[in-house]
N, C-alpha and C positions, 0 to 999 in steps of 0.2 A: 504494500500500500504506500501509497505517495502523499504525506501528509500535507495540511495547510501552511502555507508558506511560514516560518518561524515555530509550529505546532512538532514536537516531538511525533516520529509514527509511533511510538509504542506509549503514547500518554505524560512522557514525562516530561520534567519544567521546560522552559522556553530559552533555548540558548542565544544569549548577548548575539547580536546583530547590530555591523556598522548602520544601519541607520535605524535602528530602533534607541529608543532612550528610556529604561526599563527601570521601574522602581517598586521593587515588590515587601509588602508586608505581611507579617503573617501573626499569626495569634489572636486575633480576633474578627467576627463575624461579618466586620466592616470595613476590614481590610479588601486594598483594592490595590491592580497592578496597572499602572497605565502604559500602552504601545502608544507612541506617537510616530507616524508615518509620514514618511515624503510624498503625501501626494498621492498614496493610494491607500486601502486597508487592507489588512493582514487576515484574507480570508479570502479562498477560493472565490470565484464567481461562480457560486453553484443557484439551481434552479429544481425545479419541481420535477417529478418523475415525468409527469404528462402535462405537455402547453399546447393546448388545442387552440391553432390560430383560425379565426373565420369572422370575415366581412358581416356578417348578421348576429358581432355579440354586439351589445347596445353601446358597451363603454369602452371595449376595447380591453376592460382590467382582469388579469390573472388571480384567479382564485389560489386557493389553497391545491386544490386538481388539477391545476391548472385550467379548469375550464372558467369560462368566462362569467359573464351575468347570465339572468336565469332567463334571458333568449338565447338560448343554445342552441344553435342551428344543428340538425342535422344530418346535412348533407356528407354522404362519403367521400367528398373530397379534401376534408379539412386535413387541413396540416398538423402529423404529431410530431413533437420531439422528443426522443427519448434518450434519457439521461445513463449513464452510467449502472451496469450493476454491481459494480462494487463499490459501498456506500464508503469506501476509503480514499476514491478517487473523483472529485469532481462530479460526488453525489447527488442525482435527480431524484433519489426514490424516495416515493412519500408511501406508495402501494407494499403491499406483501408481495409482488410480485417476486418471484422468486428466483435466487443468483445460485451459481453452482462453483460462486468465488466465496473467499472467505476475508474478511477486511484486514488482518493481519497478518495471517497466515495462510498461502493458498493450501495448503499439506493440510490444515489444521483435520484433524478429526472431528465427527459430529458424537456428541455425546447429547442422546435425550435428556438424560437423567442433569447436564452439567443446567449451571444458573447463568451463563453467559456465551455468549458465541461472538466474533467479531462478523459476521456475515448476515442478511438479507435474510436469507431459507432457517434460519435458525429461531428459535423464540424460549423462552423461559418456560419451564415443565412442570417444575412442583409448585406445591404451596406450602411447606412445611420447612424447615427451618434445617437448612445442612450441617456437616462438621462444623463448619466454620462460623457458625450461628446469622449464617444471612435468612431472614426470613423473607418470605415472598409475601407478605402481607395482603390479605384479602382484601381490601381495600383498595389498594392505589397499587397497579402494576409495579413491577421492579423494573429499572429505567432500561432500556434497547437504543441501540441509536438508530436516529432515524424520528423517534420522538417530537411534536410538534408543539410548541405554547404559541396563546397568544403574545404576551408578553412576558417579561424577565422577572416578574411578580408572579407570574402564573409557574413558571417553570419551576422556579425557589422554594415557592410553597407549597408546589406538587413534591420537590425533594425533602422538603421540614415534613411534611405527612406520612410520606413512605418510610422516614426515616424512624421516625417517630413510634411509628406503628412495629415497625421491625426492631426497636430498641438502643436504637445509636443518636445522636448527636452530629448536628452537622457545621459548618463554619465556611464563610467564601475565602478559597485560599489565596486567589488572584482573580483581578477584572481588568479588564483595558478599554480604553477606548481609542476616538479616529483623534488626532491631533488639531489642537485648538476647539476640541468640544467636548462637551459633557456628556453625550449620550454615547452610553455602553455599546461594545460591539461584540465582549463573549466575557465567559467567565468560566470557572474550575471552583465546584463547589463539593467539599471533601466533606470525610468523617473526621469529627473533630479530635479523634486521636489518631492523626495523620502526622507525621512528622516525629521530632526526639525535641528536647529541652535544647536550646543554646547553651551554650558554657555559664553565661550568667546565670540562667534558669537554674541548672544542674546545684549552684550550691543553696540554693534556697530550699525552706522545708517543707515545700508543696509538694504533695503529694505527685508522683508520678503518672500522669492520665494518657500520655503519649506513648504509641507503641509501635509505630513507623507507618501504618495502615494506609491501603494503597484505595479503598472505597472512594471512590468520585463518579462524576461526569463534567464533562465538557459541554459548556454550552453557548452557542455563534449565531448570530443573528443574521440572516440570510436575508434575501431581496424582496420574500415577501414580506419582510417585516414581522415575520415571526421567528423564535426563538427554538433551535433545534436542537438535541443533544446528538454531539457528532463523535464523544467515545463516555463510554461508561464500563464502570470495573463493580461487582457486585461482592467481590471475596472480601474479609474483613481478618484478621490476622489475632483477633483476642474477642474474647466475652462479650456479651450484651450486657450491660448494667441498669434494665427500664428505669429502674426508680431516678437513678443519678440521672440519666436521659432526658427523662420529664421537666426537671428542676434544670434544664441546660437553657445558655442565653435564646439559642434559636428557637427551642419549642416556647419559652415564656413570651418568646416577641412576635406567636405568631402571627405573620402579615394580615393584614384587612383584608388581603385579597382572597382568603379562603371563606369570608363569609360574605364574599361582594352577595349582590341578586343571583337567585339560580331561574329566574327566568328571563328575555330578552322582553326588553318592551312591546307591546303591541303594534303601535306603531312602525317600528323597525324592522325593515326588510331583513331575514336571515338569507345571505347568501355566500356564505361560507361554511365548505362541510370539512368537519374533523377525519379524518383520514389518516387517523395513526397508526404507524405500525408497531404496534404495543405484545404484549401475553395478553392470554384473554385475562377481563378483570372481573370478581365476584360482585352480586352484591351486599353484600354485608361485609363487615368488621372497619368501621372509624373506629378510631381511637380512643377518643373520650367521649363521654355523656354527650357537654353539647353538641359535638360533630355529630351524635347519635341524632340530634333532632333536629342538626340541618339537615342531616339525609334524609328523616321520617317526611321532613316539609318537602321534599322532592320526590312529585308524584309518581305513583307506582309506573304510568303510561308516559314518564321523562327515562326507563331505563327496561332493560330486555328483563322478563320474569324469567328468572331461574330459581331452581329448586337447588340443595346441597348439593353441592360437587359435579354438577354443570358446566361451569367454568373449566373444572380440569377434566370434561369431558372433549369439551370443544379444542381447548391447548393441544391433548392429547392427539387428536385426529389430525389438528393440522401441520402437529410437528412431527407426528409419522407421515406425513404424507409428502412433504416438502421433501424427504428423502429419496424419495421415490417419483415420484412426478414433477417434471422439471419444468414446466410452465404452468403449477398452480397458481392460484391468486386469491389470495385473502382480502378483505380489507374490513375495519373494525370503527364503528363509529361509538365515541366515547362521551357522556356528557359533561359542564363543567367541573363536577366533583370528581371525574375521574373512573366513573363508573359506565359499563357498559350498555350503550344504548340500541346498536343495531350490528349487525354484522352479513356480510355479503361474501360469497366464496363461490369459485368456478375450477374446474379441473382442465388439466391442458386437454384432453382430448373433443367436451366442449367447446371449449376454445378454438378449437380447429373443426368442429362440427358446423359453429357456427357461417365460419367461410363456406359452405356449401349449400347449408341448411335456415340463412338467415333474413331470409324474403320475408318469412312470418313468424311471428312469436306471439305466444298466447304467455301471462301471467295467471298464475293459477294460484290464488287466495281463499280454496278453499278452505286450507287448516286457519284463515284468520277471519273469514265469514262465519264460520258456523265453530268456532269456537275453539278450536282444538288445545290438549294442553301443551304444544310445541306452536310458534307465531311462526308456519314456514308459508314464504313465499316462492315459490319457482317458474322460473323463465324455461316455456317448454315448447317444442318445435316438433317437427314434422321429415321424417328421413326418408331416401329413396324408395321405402317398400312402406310406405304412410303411417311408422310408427311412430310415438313419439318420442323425442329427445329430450335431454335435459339439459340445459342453457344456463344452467347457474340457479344459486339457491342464496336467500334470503334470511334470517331470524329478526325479527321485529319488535321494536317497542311498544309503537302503536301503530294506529292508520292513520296519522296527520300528512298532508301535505308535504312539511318539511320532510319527513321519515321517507315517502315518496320522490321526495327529489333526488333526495341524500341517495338513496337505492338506486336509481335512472343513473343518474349521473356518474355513479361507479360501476356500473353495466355498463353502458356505453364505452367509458372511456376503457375497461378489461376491452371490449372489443375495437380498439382501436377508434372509435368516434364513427363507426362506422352504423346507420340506424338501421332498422328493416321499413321492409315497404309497407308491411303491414301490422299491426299490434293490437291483441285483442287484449279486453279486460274484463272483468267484471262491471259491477253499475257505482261503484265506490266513486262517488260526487270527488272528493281529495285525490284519488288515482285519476281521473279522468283531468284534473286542473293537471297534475305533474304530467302526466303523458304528453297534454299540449302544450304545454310548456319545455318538456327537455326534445321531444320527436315531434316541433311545430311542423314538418311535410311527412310525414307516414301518414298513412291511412287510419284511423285507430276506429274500431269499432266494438261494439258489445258482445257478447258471449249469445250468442242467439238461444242455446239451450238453458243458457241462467235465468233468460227473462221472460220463456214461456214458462220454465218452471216457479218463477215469481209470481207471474198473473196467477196460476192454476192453487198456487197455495193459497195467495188472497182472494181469486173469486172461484174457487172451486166448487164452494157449498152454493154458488146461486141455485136455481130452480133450473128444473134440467139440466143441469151440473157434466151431462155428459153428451147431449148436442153441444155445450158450451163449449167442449175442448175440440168436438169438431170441427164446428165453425172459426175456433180461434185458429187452427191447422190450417184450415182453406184459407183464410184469410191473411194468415203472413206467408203460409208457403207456396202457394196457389195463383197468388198476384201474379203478373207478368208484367204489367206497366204502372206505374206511379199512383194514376186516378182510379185505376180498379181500386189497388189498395185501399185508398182512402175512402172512398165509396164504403168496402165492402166492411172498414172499422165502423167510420160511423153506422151503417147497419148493424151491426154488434152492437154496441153499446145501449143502442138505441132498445134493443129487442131482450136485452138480459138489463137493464135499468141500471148499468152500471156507469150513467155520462157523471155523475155530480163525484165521484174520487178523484181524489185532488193526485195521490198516485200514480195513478194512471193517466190522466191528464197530463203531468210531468212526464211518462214513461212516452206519450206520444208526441209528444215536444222534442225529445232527442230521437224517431223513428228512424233518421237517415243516420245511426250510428246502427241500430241493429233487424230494422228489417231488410231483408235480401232483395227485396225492389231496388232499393237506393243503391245499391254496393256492387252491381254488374258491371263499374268501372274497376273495380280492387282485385288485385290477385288474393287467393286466400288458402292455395296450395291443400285441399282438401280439409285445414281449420275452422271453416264455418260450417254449421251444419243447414244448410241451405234447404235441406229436403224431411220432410216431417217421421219423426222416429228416431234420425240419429242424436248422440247424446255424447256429448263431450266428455270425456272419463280425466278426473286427475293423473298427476303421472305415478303421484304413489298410491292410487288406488288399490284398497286390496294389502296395504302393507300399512299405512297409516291410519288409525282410528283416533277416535275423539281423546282418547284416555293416556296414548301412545306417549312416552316419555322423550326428552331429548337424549337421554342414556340409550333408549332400545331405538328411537332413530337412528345415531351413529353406530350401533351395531349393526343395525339392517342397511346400513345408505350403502354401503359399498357393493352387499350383496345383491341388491335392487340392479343397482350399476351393472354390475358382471351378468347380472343375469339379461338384460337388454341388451348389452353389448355381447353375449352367445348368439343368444335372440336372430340379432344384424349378421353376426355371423351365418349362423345357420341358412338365415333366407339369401345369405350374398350368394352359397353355394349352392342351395337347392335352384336358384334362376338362373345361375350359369350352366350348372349341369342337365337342369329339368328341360322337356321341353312341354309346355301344356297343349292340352289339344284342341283341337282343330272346332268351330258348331259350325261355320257357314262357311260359304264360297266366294267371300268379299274379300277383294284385292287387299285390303287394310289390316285385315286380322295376321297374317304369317309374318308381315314385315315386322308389326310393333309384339307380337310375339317375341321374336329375336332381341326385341330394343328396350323393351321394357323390363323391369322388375317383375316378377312372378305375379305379387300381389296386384301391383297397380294391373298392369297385361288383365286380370278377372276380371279391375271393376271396365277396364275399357271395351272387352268383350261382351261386357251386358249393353253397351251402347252399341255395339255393333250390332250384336244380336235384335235389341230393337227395333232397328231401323227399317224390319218387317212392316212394325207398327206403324210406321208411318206410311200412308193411304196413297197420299197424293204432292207434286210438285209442282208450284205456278208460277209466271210472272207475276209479279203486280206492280214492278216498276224499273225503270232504267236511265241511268244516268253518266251517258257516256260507259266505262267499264264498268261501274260498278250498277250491279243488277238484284231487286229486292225479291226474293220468294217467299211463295208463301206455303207454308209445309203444314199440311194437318193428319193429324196423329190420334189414331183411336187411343183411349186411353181406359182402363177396369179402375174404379174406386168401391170397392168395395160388391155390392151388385150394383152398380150404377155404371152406365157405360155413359161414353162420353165422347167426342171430338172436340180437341183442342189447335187452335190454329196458333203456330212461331213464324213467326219472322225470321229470317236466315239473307242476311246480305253477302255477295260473294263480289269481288273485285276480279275480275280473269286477269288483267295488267299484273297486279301483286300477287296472283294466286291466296288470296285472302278468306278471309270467312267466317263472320260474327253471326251466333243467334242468339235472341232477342232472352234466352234462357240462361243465356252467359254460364253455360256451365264449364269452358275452359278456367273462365277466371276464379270461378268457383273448386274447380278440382284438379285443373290443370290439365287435362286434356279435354278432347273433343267431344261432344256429344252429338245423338242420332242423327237430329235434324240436318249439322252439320256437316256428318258422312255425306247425309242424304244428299245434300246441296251437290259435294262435290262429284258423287256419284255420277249425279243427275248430268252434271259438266265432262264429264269423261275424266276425271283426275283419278289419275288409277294410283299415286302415291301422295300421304298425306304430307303436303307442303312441312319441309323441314324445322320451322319455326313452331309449329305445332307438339315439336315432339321433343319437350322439355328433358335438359342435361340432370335436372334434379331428380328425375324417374327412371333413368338409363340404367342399364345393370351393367353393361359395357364402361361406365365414366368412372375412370380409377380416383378413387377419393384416399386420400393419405391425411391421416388424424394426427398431424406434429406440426407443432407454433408457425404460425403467420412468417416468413421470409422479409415480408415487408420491403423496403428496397435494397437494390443490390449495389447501389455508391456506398460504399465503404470509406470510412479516413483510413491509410494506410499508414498514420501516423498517431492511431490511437488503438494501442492493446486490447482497450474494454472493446471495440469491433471488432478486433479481429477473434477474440474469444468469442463472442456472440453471432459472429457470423461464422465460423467454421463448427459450431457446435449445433447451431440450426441444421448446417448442412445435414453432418452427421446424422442426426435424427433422421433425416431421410431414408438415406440408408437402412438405418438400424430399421427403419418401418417397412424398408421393400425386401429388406432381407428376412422376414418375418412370414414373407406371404407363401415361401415353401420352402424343403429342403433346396433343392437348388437353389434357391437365393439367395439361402443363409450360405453356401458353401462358396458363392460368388461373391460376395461381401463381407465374408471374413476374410478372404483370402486380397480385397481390394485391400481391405484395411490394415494389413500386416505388410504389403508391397507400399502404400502410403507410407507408414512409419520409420522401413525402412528408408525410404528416401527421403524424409523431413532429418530423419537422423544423419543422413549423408553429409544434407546440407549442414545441418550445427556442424558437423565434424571439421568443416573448412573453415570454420569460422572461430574454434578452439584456437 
């Protein structure tokens, strides 16, 4: 690691420098060392993990995310920069995202069990109190770097707390600041039996309280004007003595700043999210009585409900997992006191799911609509063979607003700033503010299966309660053009006496969010349920109950995983090997056989297969190339037969072709009428555009981290580690896919090595 200019790398004092003019005091808590600088400060120009630049932020100013004001565009074209992963060098990272460098040591070994790592992928494990009597205090994480404050009050007092609470005494060893001014630029704030006696000290009869102890952090004020700690040591080399502790200068003086306001004013825009990369922290154990009823005053829905040992359930998972999976990604939202409020996490293979699979995303709140005892949110999607995926997971404090932004805004930017085209959600009033507010161009619409099953649980018991679901069926699923719809609501309400609910009223005020009239312009890759019957299933359906702990969550999460990820397996092979069979003699069915996925290939075969049903093909209009038919289609409801007339326009110039049922954009492929059309034209192959890469069994999909660009600095280490270890990953994923592969990619990677080795050799 390459330390801050005049910064020790391994923590120690600040060696004399011709142009510094250094005057350090020590033994007391107010001691302060001042750097005065020619002309510039003594501190990296370091920045945030993620600076999402884009013409549509309001103000132009970088958050703590680096994202902007809370008009967050966006658009996938925005500009990310990304900072260093090793948090020793010209550190950007505010994320968990995860290094496979270590900050002091690249050799260093991971040890779960150890209380400090110098590296990113590493976190704090226990809560119990080691050889050395560092305690991990349930309260106020034990420091990491990387660590964010507002300010240099905040940071202080977050270390008088922690310390406090674990039994030690703290004292500022040294501060500095810019030359010719008053305001602090970093500081080293230690255990106050850090150091030995002076020689003067030594012959006096005070008691000896100094024992060399090496307990600190370092903390530099960076460019956003927040206060970072950029190394910390948690080992302590003698006894905890609480009682003497308590009675020390720094806990009797503790700052205002720990009892400032624990809520922000009303008026006051919150647009700055905590984003620290911390241990997870419990909620319980302040220190003393009153800390006990500042926190009682900080409402149950300002911090994530955990039960005992929660905390080190959640530590536990993510610190086995960072070992192992080399682009997870954490990240932890923490409230003023230090206590845990929300947390977001994504696994690398997600993460690169997403680049294939992230047209549509559906949020699934069920466990926080209907109560459940674990607040999980999950970002869930849609794979080549229509199953769903999982996008990243959620734990929540509450459903406000900010809790929704905070959560958007750290999805996004894990995905690189990049939004989907479409995003479903529930009817949650605060989710639907933050979605348009962080993804202002997606598409965002309602869960079509939550808000028939809303009407039917509010007006289920009307009178004929079961024409009632009928006719609500025909009438949202049934529409085909705008003014039917509307037509055919207001006859509902009219006829079941349900116009005066204010509900419902409201519920057909947002209609162009969830009935499928409105939404024939959205792709929605088989996520909406367009057609009456189907029913949106959670992703942890079947594994999650109401009652379901966050302890037996993390037991089952992975196996959930594994077991969908066979799942994917299994169907990759049975559509590459299988072939399905044959029902009709239509040019269309053998080709997308070949092209498709097993599953999807069924449901598109029922579209073929209907296309019997349709009776008859007409002109009824032309314009230039583009020519409008009119296709009608017998259709069985039940015993009720029926002809229904589509609209089907076809373009012969474009080889084109919309029907008025938009069931491409609905499920992503073709439906009847639309064969029909082409049929009718002699198109004996379905126009290439029609025949989506996300449904292909042929489209080789490789689940390892985004590449991102390939301009590399050849004059900065941290890329070339990060760019040749992506690579690798490739590799290591195509050598996976058989024995030959593996035997072809090991045998690359031993002839590689030896010839990287060649080259050091000349350079010995």
């Amino acid at each position: 690691m390459t330390g801050d200019r005049g910064f020790s790398p391994i923590g120690g004092d600040l060696p004399p420098s011709p142009d510094l003019d250094i005057t350090i005091s020590e033994g007391s808590e107010d001691s302060e060392q001042l750097f005065e600088e020619e002309g510039s400060e003594h501190e990296i120009d370091s920045e945030q993990m993620f600076a999402i630049e884009s013409n549509d932020f309001e103000d132009g100013s970088e958050q703590v995310l680096g994202i902007a004001s809370n008009d967050l565009c966006s658009d996938s074209e925005q500009v990310l920069e990304f900072g260093s992963n090793d948090e020793g060098n010209n550190s950007k990272q505010v994320f968990g995202i995860e290094s496979n460098k270590h900050e002091n040591n690249s050799d260093q070994v991971l040890e779960i069990d150890s209380h400090y790592h110098g590296s990113s992928r590493t976190c704090v494990t226990t809560n119990v109190c080691d050889h050395n009597g560092v305690s991990q205090g349930k309260g106020y994480p034990p420091p990491v770097v990387g660590m964010e404050f507002e300010s240099y009050d905040d940071a202080y007092n977050y270390y008088n707390c922690y310390a406090k609470e674990s039994g030690f005494a703290i004292r500022v060893k040294s501060s500095w600041t810019k030359r010719n001014s008053k305001e602090k630029r970093g500081a080293v704030l230690c255990c106050n039996c850090e150091g030995f006696k002076t020689i003067k000290e030594a012959s006096s009869r005070r008691k000896e309280t100094r024992t060399g102890c090496l307990a600190m952090i370092r903390l530099r004020l960076v460019e956003s004007n927040r206060w970072r700690v950029d190394e910390a040591k948690l080992e302590h080399n003698h006894s905890f003595d609480p009682e003497r502790a308590q009675n020390s200068k720094s806990h009797k003086k503790m700052d205002a700043g720990v009892k400032r306001k624990l809520e922000p004013p009303p008026d006051v825009e919150v647009r700055t999210i905590k984003l620290y990369r911390t241990p997870v922290v419990d909620i319980v154990g302040y220190g003393s009585s009153s800390e006990k009823e500042m926190s009682n005053h900080v409402g149950q829905s300002r911090r994530l409900k955990l039960n005992n040992g929660d905390a080190q359930v959640i530590n536990n998972y993510f610190c086995r997992v960072q070992l192992t999976n080399p682009n997870f990604f954490y990240v932890m939202d923490l409230n003023d006191d230090g206590l845990l409020r929300n947390v977001f996490w994504i696994d690398s293979r997600s993460r690169a799911a997403y680049g294939y699979f992230g047209d549509v995303v559906a949020l699934d709140t069920t466990c926080l609509s209907n109560q459940f005892e674990i607040p999980l949110l999950s970002f869930v999607g849609v794979n080549h063979h229509g199953q769903s995926i999982l996008l990243g997971c959620g734990l929540l404090a509450d459903e406000t607003l900010e809790t929704y932004i905070w959560l958007l805004r750290a999805w996004l930017t894990c995905m690189l700033g990049r939004p989907p085209q479409t995003i479903i959600t529930d009817q949650c009033k605060a989710l639907q503010t933050a979605v348009a507010e962080i993804f202002p161009r997606a598409h965002h619409r309602l869960c079509l299966s939550n808000v028939i099953q809303s009407i039917l649980r509010d007006f289920g018991e009307v009178e004929e309660s079961e024409v009632f679901r009928t006719v609500l069926s025909r009438t949202v699923h049934n529409c085909i053009k705008v003014d039917e719809f509307e037509v055919a609501w207001e006859n509902m309400i009219q006829r079941f006496g349900i116009r005066d609910h204010e509900w419902l009223r409201t519920l057909y005020e947002d209609r162009e969010q969830w009935a499928p009239v409105y939404s024939k312009d959205t792709f929605f890759a088989g996520m909406f349920t367009s057609q009456p019957g189907e029913i949106t299933s959670p992703f942890f359906d079947g594994y999650v109950h109401k009652q379901t702990t966050l302890k037996e969550f993390f037991d089952m999460y992975e196996l959930v995983l594994q077991k969908k990820y066979q799942k994917e397996s299994l169907d990759d092979f049975e559509s590459k090997e299988s072939r399905p069979m044959l029902k009709t003699s239509c040019p269309y069915e053998l080709p997308l056989s070949e092209m498709y996925t097993k599953e999807i290939f069924l449901k598109f075969q029922e579209e073929v297969e209907m296309m019997a049903s349709c009776l008859s093909v007409t002109q009824i209009h032309a314009n230039g190339p583009i020519i409008t038919y009119m296709v009608k289609e017998q259709e069985e409801d039940g015993d009720l037969r029926g002809i229904r007339n589509f609209e089907v326009m076809y373009d012969k110039a474009g080889v084109e072709v919309r029907c008025i049922c938009s069931c491409f954009n609905f499920k992503g492929y073709l439906c009847r009428h639309a064969l029909r059309v082409l049929n009718y034209n002699d198109v004996d192959e379905i126009p290439i555009q029609y025949v989506l890469s996300r449904w292909r069994k042929d489209f080789k999909r490789m689940y390892v981290p985004d590449l991102g660009s390939n301009s590399i600095d050849i004059t900065n280490p941290v890329q070339w580690f990060d760019h040749l270890y992506k690579r690798a990953l490739q590799v290591v994923e195509e050598g996976m896919t058989s024995q030959d592969h593996y035997m072809v990619a090991w045998q690359a990677f031993k002839e590689s090595l030896n010839k990287v080795r060649l080259v050091t050799d000349k350079h010995v």
